[in-house]
N, C-alpha and C positions, 0 to 999 in steps of 0.2 A: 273322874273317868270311871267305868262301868266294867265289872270285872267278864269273866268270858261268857256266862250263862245269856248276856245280853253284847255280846261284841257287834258293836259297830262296823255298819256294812254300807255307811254313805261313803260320797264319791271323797276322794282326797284331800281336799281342800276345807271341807268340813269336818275331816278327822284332824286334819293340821290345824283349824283355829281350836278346838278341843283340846288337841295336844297342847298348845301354846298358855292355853286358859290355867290348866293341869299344873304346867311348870310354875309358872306365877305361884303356885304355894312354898316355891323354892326359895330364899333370901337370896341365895347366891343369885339366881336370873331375876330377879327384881332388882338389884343391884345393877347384873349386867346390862339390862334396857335401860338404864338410868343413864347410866357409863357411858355409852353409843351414840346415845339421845336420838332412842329409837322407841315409838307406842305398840306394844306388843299386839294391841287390840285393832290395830291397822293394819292389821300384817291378816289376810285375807287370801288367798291367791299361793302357788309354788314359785310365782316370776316375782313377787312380793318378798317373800323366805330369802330366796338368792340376794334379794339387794341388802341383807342383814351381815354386818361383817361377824366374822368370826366372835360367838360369844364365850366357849370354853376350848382351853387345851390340859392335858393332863398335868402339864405342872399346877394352875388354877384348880382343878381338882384335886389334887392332893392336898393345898393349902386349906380346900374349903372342907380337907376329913382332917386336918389338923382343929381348922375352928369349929369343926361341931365336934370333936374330943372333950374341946376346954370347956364348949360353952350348953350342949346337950346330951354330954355322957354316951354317945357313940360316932363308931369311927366312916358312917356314910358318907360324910360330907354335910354341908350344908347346900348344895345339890341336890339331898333327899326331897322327892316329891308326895312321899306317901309315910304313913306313922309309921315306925318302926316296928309297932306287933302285928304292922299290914305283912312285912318282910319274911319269908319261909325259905330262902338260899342265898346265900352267897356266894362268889367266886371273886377271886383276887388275882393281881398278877406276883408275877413272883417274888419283886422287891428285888433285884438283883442287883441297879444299879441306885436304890435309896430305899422310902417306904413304899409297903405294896399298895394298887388302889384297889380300894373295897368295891366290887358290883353286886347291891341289893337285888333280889328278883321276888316280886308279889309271885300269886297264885295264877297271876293274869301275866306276867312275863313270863313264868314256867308255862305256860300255856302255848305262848307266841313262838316260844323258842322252843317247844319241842314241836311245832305244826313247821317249822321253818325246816327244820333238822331233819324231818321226815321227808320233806319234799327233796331237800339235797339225795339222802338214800336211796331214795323209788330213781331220780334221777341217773344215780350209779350204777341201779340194777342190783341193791340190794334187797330183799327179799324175806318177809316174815319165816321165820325156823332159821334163817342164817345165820351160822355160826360165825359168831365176830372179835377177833384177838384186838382187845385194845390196849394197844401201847402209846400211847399219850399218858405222860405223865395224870394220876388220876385227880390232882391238884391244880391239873395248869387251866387256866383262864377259858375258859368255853368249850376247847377241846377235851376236857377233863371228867368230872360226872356228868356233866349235861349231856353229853352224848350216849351216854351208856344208857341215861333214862329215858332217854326218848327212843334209843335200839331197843329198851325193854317195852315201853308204849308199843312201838310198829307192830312190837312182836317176834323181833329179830332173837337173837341169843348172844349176848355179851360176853366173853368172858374176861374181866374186867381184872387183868394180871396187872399192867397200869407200867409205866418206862420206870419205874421208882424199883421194877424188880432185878434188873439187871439184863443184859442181852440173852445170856447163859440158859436164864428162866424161860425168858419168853420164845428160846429157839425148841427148847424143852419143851413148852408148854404148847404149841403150835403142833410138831410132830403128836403128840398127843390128840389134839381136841382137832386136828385136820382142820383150819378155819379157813372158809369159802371167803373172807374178809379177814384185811390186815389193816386198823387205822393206825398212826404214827406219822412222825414228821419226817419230812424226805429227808433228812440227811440220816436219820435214825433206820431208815429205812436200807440207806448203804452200807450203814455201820452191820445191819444184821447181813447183809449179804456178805458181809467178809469174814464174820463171825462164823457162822451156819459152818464151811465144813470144818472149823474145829471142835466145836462145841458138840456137831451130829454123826460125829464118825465120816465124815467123807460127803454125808450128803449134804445137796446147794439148798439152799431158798426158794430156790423152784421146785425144789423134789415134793416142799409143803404142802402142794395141792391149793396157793392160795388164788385166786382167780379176780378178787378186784384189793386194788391199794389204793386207800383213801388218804391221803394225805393234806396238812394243813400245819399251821403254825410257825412256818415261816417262805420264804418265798425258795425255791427248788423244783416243786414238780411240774410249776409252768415252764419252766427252759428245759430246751428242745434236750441237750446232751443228758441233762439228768432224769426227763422221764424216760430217755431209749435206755440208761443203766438201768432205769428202775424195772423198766417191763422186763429187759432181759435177764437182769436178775433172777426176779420173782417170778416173768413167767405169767405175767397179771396184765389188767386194763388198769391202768392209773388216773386218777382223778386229784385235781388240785380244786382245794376247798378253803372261802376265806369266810369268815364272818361267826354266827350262833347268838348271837344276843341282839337286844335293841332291834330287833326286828329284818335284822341283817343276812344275807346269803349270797354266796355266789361258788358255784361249782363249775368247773372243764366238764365242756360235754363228751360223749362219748366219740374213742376216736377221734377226735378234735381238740386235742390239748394246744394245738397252736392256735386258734383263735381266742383265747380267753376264757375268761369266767364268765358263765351266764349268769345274770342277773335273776332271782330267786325270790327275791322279799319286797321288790318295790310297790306291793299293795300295802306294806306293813312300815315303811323307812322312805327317805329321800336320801338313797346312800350315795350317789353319782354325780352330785355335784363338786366343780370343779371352784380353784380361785386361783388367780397367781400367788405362785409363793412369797413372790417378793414384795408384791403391793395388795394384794390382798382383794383386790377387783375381781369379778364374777369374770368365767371363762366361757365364753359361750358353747354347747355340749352340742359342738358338730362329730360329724366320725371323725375317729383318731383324734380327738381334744385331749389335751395332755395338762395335767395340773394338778395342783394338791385339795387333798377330797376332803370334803364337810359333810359329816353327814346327821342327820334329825330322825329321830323316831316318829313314827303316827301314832304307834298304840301301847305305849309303856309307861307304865305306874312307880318306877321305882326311882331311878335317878336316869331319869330320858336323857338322853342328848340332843340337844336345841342349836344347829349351827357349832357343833363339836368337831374340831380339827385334832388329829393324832400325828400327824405330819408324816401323813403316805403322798403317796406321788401316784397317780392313778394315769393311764390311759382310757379312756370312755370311748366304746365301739355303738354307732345308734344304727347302720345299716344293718337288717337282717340279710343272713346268711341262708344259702339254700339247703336244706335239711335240718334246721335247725329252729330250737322256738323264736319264734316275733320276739327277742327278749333283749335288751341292753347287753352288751358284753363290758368286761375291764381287763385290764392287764396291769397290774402293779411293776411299776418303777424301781421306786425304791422309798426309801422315807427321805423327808429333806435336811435334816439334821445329821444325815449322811454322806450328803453332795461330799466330793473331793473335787477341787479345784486343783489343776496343774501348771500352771505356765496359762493359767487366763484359759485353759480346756475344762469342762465340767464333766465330771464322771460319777455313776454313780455301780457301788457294789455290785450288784447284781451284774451289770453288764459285766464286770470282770470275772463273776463269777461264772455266770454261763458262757465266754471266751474261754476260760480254761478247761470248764467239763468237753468242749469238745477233742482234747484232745487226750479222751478218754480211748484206749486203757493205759497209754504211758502213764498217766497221772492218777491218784486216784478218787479222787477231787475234790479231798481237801486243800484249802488252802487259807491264807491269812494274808493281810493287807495289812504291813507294818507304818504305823506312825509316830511322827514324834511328838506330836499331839493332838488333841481336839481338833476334827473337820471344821470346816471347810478345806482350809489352804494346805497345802502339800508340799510339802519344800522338793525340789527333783533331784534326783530319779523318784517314782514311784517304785517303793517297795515290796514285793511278793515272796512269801515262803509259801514253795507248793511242794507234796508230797510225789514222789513219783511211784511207779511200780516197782516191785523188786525183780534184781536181775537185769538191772540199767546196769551198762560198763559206764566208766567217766566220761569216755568220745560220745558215748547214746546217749547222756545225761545234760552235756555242755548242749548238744546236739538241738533236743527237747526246748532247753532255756531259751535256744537262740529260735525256734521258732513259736514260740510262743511270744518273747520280746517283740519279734518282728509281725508279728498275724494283729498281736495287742496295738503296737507301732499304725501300722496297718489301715483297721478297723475302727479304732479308739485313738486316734492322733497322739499318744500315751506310750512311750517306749519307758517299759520298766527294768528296776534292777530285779533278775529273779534268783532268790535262795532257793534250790532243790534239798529235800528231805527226805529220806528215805520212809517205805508205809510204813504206820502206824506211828509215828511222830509227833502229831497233831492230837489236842484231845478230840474224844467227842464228847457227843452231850445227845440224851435224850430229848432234852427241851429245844430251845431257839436255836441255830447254826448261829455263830459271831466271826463275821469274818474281819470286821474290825481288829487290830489289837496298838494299842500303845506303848510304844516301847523304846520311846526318846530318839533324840538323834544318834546317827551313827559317829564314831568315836574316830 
């Protein structure tokens, strides 16, 4: 592949056998087309690409920075497409629940991903000289420096305090530097709203003057209850932002957080394709096609993804909308290593989660999903510990439980058992929201 001074500007199809050609210096996808018993160099076409089953998932990559530890003295993987003193950044996930994976980026992936990154911005209405508080942790996975350098590329002004400082800091640190932008994860985004008048003498979140909220890094500001907390909050135009690497983007247009993510990168990635989760057969990508996404890079050098499953659950929107760009839309589900299965009902988080924020402000919308273990299967009742407001008597409390059982009941064929907790209860977390938690059978 050809770094950016000569970036490739044919039609797709020829950037996808290029791409294909590219990985092939990988062991791991020479391997993979073996496995399949599929010829890489047949693969011609985007309706071609689709009929390729899944060749990577991150457990497979993590194995394969296990084998190039022992057997090439670094921890890319065997995955890696390009030499290692091609590599000028890394980003990692955070290892929480085992080892972190390592993301290489050439001179030519720092490139893609800060032209991607800039276009989500301009999309937002953010604006070179704009002051920008980033609270995303400055470690986490895409969200993390890459943003900042490509805020300092636009021209924007960073100020790059980072979730690692505390809420305390960053409420401080906003009343100070007034930022026209607030990025951070929507649940971090509530946390400072509850924060703010203690930390600022009396004043809200809104007093800050911040005027747009970028959020990303887990799923929150696409449901409807949690970006009406967030605007009123803040006091902001909220946007919900998935993607930053591999050639990937999609952002909530403006005033239209209900219709999804615009599609952003698809000159640069084949993010949208769909497969059954369970059989693994192509989905065909009519409006509203719902299924678990594969996605492929065009134009990256370092450890591309080629038919790379992460096991999200996509919605794919192909009709345009009026006001809106001719563009793809998605709405994330959930992941599918998340499904909860109840009584032969399939559920997934998110839905539970944006049922409860609507009955915001009694609650405050944290909440937790207790299991006895590992999803799928759910032994019944379903489980919830939700936080409510303070200043609930017991009658307003039982009150709350019982409609929410009954709305859940309802909605989601799902009557749960609900644990009420008074605020603050629940931790937060700058990083990812876990609404998961395992906590065995009840006794």
């Amino acid at each position: 592949m050809t770094g950016t001074t000569t970036r490739m500007v044919g039609d797709l199809e020829g950037r996808l056998t290029r791409q294909i050609a590219h990985c092939l210096r990988s062991p791991l996808y020479r391997d993979r087309f073996e496995e399949v018993g599929v010829d890489p160099t047949a693969i011609t076409s985007l309706e071609g690409l689709r009929e390729v089953p899944i060749l990577v998932t991150p457990d497979l990559h993590r194995r394969s920075q296990e084998e190039s530890r022992r057997t090439e003295g670094h921890p890319f993987g065997t995955i890696l497409c390009a030499r290692p003193d091609e590599v000028v950044s890394v980003q990692s996930t955070s290892g929480t629940t085992g080892e972190p994976t390592f993301y290489p980026f050439t001179r030519n992936d720092v490139e893609v991903t800060d032209t991607l990154w800039i276009r989500a911005f301009r999309l937002m209405g953010i604006r070179p000289g704009d002051v920008v508080l980033h609270a995303f942790g400055l470690s986490m996975y895409l969200a993390g420096l890459p943003v900042v350098r490509a805020l300092e590329r636009m021209g924007a002004t960073p100020v790059a305090v980072g979730a690692e400082a505390g809420a305390a800091k960053l409420l401080r640190m906003a009343r100070i530097v007034r930022p026209r932008v607030l990025c951070c994860t929507p649940s971090y985004a509530e946390h400072l709203i509850e924060r703010a008048p203690e930390v600022l003498d009396g004043l809200t979140a809104r007093d800050l003057g911040v005027e747009v909220l970028f959020c990303a890094g887990e799923p929150g500001a696409g449901l409807p209850a949690v970006r009406e907390r967030l605007e009123q909050g803040w006091g902001a135009r909220v946007h919900d932002v998935l993607g930053g690497a591999h050639g990937i983007m999609m952002v909530s247009p403006r005033d239209r957080g209900d219709v999804g993510m615009l599609v952003l990168g698809d000159d640069y990635s084949v993010s949208t394709d769909l497969v059954d989760p369970d059989t693994g057969e192509p989905i065909e990508l009519v409006d509203g096609a719902i299924g678990e996404r594969v996605k492929t890079s065009l134009e990256w050098e370092g450890s591309p993804p080629l038919r790379y499953s992460v096991g999200d659950l996509y919605q794919v929107f192909t009709e345009p909308l009026e006001g809106l760009p001719p563009l793809p839309r998605i709405k994330v589900i959930g992941r599918v290593d998340d499904l909860l299965i109840i009584k032969g009902v399939k559920l997934y988080p998110a839905a539970i989660d944006d049922l409860v924020h609507e009955f915001l402000p009694d609650v405050t919308g944290e909440l937790r999903i207790l299991l006895d273990g590992p999803p799928p299967k759910v032994s019944p009742p379903l489980r919830l510990r939700v936080e409510h407001r303070d200043g609930l008597d017991e009658p307003a409390r039982r009150a709350l439980a019982d409609r929410i059982a009954s709305t859940m009941h309802e909605r989601l064929t799902v009557r749960p058992s609900i644990e009420l907790v008074t605020a603050g209860t629940l931790p937060r977390t700058s990083h990812k929201k876990q609404l998961l938690e395992i906590v065995g059978p009840t006794t």
